[in-house]
N, C-alpha and C positions, 0 to 999 in steps of 0.2 A: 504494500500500500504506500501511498504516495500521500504528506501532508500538505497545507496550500504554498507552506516556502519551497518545495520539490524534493525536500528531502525520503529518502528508502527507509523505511525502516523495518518490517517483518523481511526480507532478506537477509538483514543484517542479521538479523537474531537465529535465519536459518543458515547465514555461514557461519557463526560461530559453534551451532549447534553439531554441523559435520566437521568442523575442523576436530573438535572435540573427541567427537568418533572416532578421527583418523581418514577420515572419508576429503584428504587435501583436495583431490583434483574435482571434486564435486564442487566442493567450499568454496572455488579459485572459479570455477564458472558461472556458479549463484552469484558472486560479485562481480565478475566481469558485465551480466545481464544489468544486476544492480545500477551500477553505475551510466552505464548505454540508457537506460531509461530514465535513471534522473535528468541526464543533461537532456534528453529529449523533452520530459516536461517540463524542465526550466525553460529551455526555450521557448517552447508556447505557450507559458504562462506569460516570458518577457513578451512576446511577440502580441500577445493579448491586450498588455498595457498600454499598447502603440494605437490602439482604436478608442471610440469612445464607448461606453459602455452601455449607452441608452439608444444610439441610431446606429452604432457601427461604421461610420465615418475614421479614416484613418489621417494619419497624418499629411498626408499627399495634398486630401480633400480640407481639410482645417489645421492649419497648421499650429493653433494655438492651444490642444489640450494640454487640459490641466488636472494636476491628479488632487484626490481626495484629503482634503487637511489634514483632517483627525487621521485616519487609516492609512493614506497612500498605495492603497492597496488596486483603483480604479481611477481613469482618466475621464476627464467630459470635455468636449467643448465647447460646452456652453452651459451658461445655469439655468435656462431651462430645461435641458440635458437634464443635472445632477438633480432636480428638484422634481422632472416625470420618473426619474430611476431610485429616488429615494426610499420608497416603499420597499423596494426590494433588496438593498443595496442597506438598507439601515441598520439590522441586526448584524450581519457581516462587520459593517464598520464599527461599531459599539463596541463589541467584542474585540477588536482590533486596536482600537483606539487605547483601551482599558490596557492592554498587554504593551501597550508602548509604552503609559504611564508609569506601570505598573516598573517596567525596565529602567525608565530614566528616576524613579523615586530611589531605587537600589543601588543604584550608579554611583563609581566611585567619588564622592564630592568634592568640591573645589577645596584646597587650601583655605585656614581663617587668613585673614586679614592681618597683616604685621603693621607695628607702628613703624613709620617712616622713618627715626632715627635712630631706635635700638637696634629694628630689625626685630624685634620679640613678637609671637602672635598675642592678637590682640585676645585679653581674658573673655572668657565663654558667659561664667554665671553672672548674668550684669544685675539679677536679682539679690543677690547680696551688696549692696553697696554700688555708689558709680566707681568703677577704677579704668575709664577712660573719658577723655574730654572732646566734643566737638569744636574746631578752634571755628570760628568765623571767618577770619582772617582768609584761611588758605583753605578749607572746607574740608579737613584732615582731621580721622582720631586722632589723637596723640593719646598712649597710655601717661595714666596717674605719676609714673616714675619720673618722665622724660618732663613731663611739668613742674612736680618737683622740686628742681635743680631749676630750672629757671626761678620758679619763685623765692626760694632761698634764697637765689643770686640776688634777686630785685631789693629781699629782706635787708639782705647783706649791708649793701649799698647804699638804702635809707630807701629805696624809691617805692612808690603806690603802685597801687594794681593797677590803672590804667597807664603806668609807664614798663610795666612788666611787657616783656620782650615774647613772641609765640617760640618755640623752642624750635620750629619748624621753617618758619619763612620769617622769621624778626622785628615782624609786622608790631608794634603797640596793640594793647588790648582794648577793646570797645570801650567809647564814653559814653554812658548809659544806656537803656532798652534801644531807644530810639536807633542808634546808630550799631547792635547790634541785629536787629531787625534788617535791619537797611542791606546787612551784608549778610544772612539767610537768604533774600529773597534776590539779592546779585546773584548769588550760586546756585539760587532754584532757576532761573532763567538761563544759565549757563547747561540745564540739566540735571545739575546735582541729587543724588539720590537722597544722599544722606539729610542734605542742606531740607530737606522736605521731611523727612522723618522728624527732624530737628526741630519743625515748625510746629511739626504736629504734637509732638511730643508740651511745645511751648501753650498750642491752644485745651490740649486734655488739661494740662493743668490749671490754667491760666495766668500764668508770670509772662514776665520780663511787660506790662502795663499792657497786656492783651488782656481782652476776655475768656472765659472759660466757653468753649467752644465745640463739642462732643461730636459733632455732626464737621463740622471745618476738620476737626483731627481725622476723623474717620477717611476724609475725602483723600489728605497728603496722606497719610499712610498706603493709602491705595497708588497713589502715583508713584510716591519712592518706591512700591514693591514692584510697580513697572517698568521704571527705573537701573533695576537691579541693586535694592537696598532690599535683603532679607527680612531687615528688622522690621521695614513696615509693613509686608505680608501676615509678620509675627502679630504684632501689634493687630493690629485688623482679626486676625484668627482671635486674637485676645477678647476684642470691643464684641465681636458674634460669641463668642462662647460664657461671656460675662454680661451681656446685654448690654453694653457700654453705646450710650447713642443708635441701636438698632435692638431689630425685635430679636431674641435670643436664638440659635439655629446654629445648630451643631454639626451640622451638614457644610453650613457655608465655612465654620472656624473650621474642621477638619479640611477640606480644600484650598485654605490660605494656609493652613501649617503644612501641608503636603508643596505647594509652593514655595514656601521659606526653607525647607528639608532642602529640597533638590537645590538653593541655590545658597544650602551648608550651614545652615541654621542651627544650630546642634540642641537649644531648647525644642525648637518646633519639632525635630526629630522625636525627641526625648515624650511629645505630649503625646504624638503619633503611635507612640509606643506605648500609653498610657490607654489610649482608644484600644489598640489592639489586643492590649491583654484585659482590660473591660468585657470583650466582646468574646474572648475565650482562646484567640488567636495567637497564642502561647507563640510559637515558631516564626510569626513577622515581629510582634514584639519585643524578641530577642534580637531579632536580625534587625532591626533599627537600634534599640541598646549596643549591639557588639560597634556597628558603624559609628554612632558615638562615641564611646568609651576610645577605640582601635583611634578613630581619625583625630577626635578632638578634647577627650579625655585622658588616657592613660600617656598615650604615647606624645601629645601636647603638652603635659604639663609635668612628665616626669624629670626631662633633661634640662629645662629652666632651674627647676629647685636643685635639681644635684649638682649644676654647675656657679650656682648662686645668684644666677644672671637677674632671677623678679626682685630678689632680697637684699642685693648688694647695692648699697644708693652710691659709692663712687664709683659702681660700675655706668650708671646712666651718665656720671658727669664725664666719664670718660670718654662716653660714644657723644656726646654733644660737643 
């Protein structure tokens, strides 16, 4: 039998079953056949993808299909093609769709985030304590260490906080909300992911002489997470599973932490895995914990402390 990627599989299991026997030159032409057949349905499966899948138009005749977002699996040339072939064409993609996801939630994740001047990845549990700063200035974390040592420096020196230096770009620190504001919304216009989290983060609470703002946070968190800022996926997954400014819906926060997972979230992973063993799903559970622990737990945070490099503060003044 043949599955829909073209891969052989009940041959396979019948040459190993004659190799076994002894039965070699059987076993050597069950796989020759094997193989001669797979590449034959690959081919006509590719050759398949070359048409559209609702009138049969090839390439020749349209030269603009285009294959199915979620699945990939069918081409159309046109959407009203995809939309008379959807009926049929729906559960196939569903299913398909669901196993891509299901691949890229698993997937090996990005590297965390290092602070620009230690080099140290930036700390995981931001729910204990902040031990990193968003600078305005340069629209950069900087961990708790690396600022630090500039402040002290400032202390040293007799100088105020708005003459303390970013440790980063040397830029002076904000004179009041207003001109901290001022340069959040420079670096949201520039894009900035984080610079957007940051805002949103400012309206949940409501500091720096904004208002408390639940529905305006909910919005940047959404952007930063489009962005490619995890946190505000996070965040977002947070406001739906806590009712924070939205009706409460466990569906929607489980689909923003699946989000923030994939682009290495290691809480959002951590909650994912919280859902799955909730629901009895012991074996994903685990397999999001091990991905944790392995990428951004055990093996993140052991060779900092044994080399002294989080604890050592003239280790920071050094790298500055």
């Amino acid at each position: 039998t043949v599955d829909r990627r073209g891969y052989v599989w009940s041959p396979a299991v019948r040459v190993h079953q004659y190799t076994q026997k002894g039965h070699v030159r059987v076993a050597l032409f069950l796989f020759l056949i094997s193989r001669i057949f797979t590449v034959i349905t690959c081919e006509k499966m590719s050759n398949a993808l070359e048409i559209c899948s609702n009138c049969g138009k090839g390439e020749e005749e349209s030269c603009n299909l285009k294959a199915c977002g979620a699945c990939f699996l069918v081409k159309y040339c046109s959407r009203n093609c995809q939309a008379a072939h959807r009926a049929q064409h729906k559960k196939a993609c569903k299913k398909r769709a669901a196993e891509l996801f299901h691949d890229k939630l698993f997937q090996v994740p990005p590297p965390r985030n290092e602070c620009p001047i230690c080099m140290i990845p930036l700390p995981v549990d931001k729910d204990n304590g902040q031990q990193e700063i968003f600078k305005s200035c340069c629209g950069n974390f900087i961990c708790n260490g690396c600022c630090y040592v500039m402040t002290t420096k400032a202390q040293d020196e007799g100088k105020s906080f708005e003459e303390t230096l970013c440790a980063y770009c040397r830029t002076r620190e904000y004179r009041g909300d207003k001109e901290f504001i001022e340069r959040l919304e420079d670096h949201m216009e520039r894009g900035n992911g984080d610079a957007h989290m940051a805002l949103g983060a400012i309206y949940l609470q409501g500091i720096h002489g904004l208002p408390q703002d639940v529905t305006k946070s909910n919005e940047l968190f959404l952007k930063a997470g489009e962005l490619g800022c995890s946190g505000g996926y996070y965040n977002l997954a947070k406001a739906y599973e806590l009712g924070r400014g939205v009706d409460i819906n466990k569906k929607k926060a489980r689909h923003f932490y699946e989000l923030a997972a994939i682009m290495g979230n290691v809480l959002a992973r951590c909650m994912l895995a919280g859902y799955e063993s909730e629901s009895g799903n012991v074996p994903l559970a685990f397999k999001h914990f091990s991905i944790s622990a392995s990428r951004y737990g055990i093996d993140g945070y052991a060779t900092p402390f044994e080399e002294g490099r989080r604890v050592d503060r003239p280790c920071y003044g050094r790298r500055i």
